[in-house]
N, C-alpha and C positions, 0 to 999 in steps of 0.2 A: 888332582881334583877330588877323590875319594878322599884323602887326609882332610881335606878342607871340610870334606860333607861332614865327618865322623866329629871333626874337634868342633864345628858349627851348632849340629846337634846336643853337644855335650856342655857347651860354653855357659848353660844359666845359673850351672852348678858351681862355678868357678866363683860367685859372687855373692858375697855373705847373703841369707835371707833376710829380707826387709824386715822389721818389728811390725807388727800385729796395730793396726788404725783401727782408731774406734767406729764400729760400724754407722752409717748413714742413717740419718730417721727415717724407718720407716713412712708408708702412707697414712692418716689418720683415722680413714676408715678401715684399715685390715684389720681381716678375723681369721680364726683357724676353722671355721666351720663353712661347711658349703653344702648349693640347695641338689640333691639326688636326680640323678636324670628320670624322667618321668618314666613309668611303664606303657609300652606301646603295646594291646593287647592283639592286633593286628600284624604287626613284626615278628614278637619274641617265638625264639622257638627254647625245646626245653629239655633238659638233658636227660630225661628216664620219664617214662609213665607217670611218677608221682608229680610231676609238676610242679616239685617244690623248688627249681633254680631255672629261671629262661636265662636266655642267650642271644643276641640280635647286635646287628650293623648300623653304629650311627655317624653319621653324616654331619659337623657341624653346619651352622647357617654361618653364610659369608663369603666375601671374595676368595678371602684364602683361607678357606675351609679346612677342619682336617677330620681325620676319620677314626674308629677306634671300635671295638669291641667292649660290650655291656655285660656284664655276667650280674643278674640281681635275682634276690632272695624275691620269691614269687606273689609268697601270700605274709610272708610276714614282715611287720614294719622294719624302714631301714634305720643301722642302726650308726653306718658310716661309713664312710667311701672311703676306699684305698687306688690310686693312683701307681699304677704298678709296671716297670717296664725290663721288659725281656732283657738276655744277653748278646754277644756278639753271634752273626752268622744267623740265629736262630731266628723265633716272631715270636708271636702274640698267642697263638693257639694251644702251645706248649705250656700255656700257666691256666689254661683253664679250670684245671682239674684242681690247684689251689685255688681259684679264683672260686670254684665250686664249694670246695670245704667250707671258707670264710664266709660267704653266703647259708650253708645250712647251720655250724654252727654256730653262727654267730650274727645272721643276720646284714654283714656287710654288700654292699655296692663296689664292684671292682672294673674298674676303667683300665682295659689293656689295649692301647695303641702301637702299631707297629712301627719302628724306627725307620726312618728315611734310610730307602739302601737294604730294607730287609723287608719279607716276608709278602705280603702284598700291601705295594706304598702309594696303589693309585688313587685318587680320589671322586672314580666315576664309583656306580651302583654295583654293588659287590657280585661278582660272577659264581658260575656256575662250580667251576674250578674251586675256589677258594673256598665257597660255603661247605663243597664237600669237606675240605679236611678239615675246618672249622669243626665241622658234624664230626668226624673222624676222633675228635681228641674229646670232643665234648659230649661223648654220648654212650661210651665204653665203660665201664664200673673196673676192667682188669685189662693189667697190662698187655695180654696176651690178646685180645680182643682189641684194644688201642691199637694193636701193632699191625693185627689183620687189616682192619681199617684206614690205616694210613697208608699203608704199604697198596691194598684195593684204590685208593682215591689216586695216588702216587700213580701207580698202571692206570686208570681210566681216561686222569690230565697229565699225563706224562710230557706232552709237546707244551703246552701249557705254562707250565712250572718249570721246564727247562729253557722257554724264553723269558720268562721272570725271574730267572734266576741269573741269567745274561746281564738283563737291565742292572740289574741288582749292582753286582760287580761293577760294573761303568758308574750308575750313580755311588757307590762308595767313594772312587776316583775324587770326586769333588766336593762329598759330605764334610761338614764340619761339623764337630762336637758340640759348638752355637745354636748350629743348625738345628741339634738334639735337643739342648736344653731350650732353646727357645717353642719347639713342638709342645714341651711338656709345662713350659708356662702359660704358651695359649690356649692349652686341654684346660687347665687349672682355672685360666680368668674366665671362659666357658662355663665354667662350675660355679661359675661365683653367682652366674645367673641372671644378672641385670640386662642382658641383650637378651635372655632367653622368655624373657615377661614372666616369670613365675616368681614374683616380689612377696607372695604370699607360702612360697612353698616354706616347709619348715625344714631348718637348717641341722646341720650332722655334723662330726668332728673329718675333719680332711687328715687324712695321711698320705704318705709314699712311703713306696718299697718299688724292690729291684733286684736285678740278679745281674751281677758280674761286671760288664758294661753296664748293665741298667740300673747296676748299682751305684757305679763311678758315675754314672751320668746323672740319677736322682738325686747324688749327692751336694753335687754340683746346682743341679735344678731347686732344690729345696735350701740350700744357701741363700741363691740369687731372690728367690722368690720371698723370702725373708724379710731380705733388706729393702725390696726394691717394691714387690707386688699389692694390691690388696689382699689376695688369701695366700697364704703361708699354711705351710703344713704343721699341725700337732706335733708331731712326730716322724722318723725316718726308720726303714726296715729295711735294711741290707741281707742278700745271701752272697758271700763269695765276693765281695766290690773286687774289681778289676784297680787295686791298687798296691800295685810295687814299690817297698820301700825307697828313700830316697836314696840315690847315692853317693858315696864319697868322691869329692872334688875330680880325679880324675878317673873313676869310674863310671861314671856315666856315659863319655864318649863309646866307651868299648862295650856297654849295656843295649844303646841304643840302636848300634851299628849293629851289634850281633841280631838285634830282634829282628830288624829289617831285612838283614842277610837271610836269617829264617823263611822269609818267605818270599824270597823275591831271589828268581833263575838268577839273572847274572851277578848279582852280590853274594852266591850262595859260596862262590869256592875262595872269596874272600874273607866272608865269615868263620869260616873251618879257621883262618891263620888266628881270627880278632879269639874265636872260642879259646882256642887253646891254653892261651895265658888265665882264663877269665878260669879252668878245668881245674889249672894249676894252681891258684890261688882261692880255691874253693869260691869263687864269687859265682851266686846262680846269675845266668844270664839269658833264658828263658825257655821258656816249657812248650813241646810237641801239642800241636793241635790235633787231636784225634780223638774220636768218640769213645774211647777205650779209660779214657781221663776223666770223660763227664759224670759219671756213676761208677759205686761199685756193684750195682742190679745189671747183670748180663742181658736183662731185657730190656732193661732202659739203655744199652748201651746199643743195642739191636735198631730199637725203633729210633733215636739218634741217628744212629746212620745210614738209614733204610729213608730217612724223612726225606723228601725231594725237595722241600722250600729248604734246608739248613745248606747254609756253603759249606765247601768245606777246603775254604781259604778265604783269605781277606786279603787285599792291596798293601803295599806298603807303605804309601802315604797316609792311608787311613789309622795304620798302628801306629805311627809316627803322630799323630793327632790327638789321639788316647794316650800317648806318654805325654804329652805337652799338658792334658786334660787330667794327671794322674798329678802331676807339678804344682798345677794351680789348687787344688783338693786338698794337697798338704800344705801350702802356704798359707791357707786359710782354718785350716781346721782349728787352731786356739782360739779363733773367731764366730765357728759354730753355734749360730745362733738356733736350733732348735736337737731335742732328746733325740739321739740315735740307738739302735739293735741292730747289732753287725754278728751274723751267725757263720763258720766260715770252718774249715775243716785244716787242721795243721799240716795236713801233710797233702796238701791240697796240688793236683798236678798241672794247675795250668795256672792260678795264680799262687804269688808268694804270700802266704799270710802275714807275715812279718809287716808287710804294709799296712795291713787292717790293723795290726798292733801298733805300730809310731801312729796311725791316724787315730787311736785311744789316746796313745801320752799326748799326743800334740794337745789336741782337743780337752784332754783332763789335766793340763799347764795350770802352774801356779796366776790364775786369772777370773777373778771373783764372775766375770760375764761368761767363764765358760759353761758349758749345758754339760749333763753327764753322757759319757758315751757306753752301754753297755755291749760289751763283747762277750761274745761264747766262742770258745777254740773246740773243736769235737776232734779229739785225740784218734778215735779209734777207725778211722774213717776217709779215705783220699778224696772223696768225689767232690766234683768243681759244682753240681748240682746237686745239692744236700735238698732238694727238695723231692729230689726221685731216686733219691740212695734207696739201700735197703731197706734202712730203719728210718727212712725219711717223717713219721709220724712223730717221734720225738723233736724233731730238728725244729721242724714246721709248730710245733707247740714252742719251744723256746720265743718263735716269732708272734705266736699268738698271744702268749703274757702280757709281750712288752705292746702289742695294739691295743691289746683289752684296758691296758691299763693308762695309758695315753688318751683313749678315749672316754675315758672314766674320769680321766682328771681334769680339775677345776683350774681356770687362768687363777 
């Protein structure tokens, strides 16, 4: 039965890749620009004394509403919304503090929604619980202080957060990747405003970015959105995409199985037999989840692990979902219809960058419709979050370029 699961798994690869179809026409009114969620002066709260960045819980309108964190430049006009979604395990609150930068320097609107299966996914009135560590990550100027404060919110809702973190786990069980990207196109058609009555507001350039998963999955979401939505994104800003190269024909089955043995008890002494060849033949066949990989800042590696909402495990059906989601990503990429910025560390310990690299050649194929894909490799450097490395201020300016300059540019 196990032979069956392993060669099942492995079977799509066994079949040439289709050739690239010419994309679908679009809708006739799509634009890449969309209208800024209003400021609620009532709501927002705001991350330092100067009051130059709030922060607040919005609620869309609708039967099937969803939910998200605001992070907007306070007093000065906005200049463009980024659409920005966490990695696996983690949430929303952990990007605050770039959500905050992009806001001071540069005047952007960043819309961080928590992924189904992560973080807090409910959709009643935000609690008590949550707003703490909300506060916790958004109100700190130094790591050290971030760390006290999560770690404090962590101990106060400690029961709390350890049955949301329960839930968590069972809704992954059933999450689908779908499930993902369809969250972040109905954030997107939200934005676009026409249910929202602000026909008058004035319009901004839309982007998305992402980290890891939030990268494989915006990647994804900003395809689909492309072809299919009214607002389509400008541009795409990847940290770290959760994409693994493809494998050879009969590689894949022993890729797949090994990942799954990774995390799952009674695959795991099966695993050890599938790793072994995979050791032997130098094929990587996947990377330890531990907070020791996320950074090389010993304090971000602290507060990482110390965070009570981060799991610190995923299901194996769920990994098995993200490979299938890493498949279809590269099947399309020479069809990549909008500029990508993929920033990603070579020797990265949890994903293989080589994937980020074939999703460049795919994507940069001899095919006049293809868009350019700019990739940075930061040599000197392991962490899976280059946005809380050391020298994380560099990293995060390579991503800033390529926004500034996307939203500068003329259709």
């Amino acid at each position: 039965m196990v032979c069956i699961f392993v060669l099942m798994t492995g079977c799509a690869s066994l079949t040439p890749t289709p050739l690239p179809m010419p994309l679908p026409t679009p809708p006739s009114d799509q634009r890449d620009h969309c209208r800024p969620v209003e400021r609620n002066r009532g709501e927002e709260l705001y991350f330092d004394e100067e009051r130059k960045v709030s922060f607040r819980y919005v609620k869309m309108d609708g039967a099937d509403a969803r939910s998200f964190y605001l992070v907007t430049p306070a007093e000065v006009e906005i200049r463009g919304v980024i659409l920005f979604t966490h990695g696996i395990t983690e949430h929303a609150y952990r990007w605050f503090g770039l959500a905050k930068h992009w806001a001071e320097a540069h005047g952007i609107q960043t819309i961080l929604p928590h992924l189904a299966g992560h973080g807090h996914a409910s959709d009643e009135e935000e609690l008590t619980a949550y707003l703490a560590m909300g506060r916790a990550y958004a109100s700190a100027t130094r790591i050290d202080e971030q760390l006290e404060r999560v770690m404090d919110a962590g101990n106060t809702f400690s029961m709390e957060f350890m049955s949301q973190a329960r839930r968590n786990r069972i809704r992954m069980k059933s999450t689908t990747m779908s499930e993902h990207v369809g969250q972040l196109r109905q954030i997107a058609e939200w934005l676009n405003g026409d249910e929202r009555g602000d026909s008058e507001s004035q319009r901004v350039p839309f982007l998305m970015a992402g980290h890891s998963l939030g990268g494989l999955i915006t990647l994804r979401a900003g395809y689909e959105m492309a072809i299919r939505d009214r607002l389509k994104p400008r541009g795409v800003a990847v940290f770290s995409p959760a994409l693994r190269p493809n494998g050879k024909p009969l590689e894949r089955p022993m890729l797949n199985f090994s990942w799954a043995s990774h995390h799952s008890t009674w695959l795991s002494p099966l695993g050890s037999l599938i790793r072994f060849p995979l050791r032997s033949f130098s094929i990587p066949y996947s990377a330890t989840w531990t907070s020791r990989h996320v950074s090389s800042d010993e304090r971000e590696v602290k507060l990482h692990a110390d965070d009570p909402l981060i799991l610190d495990c995923t299901v194996t059906p769920y990994l098995l979902r993200i490979e299938e989601l890493m498949v279809e990503v590269h099947r399309t990429a020479a069809m990549y219809p909008a500029p990508v910025c993929i920033v990603a560390a070579k020797d990265d310990r949890i994903v293989d960058t080589r994937g980020a690299v074939q999703f460049r050649d795919e994507a940069m194929g001899p095919r006049d419709s293809a868009r350019p894909v700019e990739l940075h490799i930061i040599e000197d450097d392991f962490s899976h979050d280059l946005s809380r490395a050391k020298e994380s201020g560099k990293y995060v300016q390579l991503i800033d370029r390529f926004v500034i300059s996307q939203m500068d540019a003329t259709e």
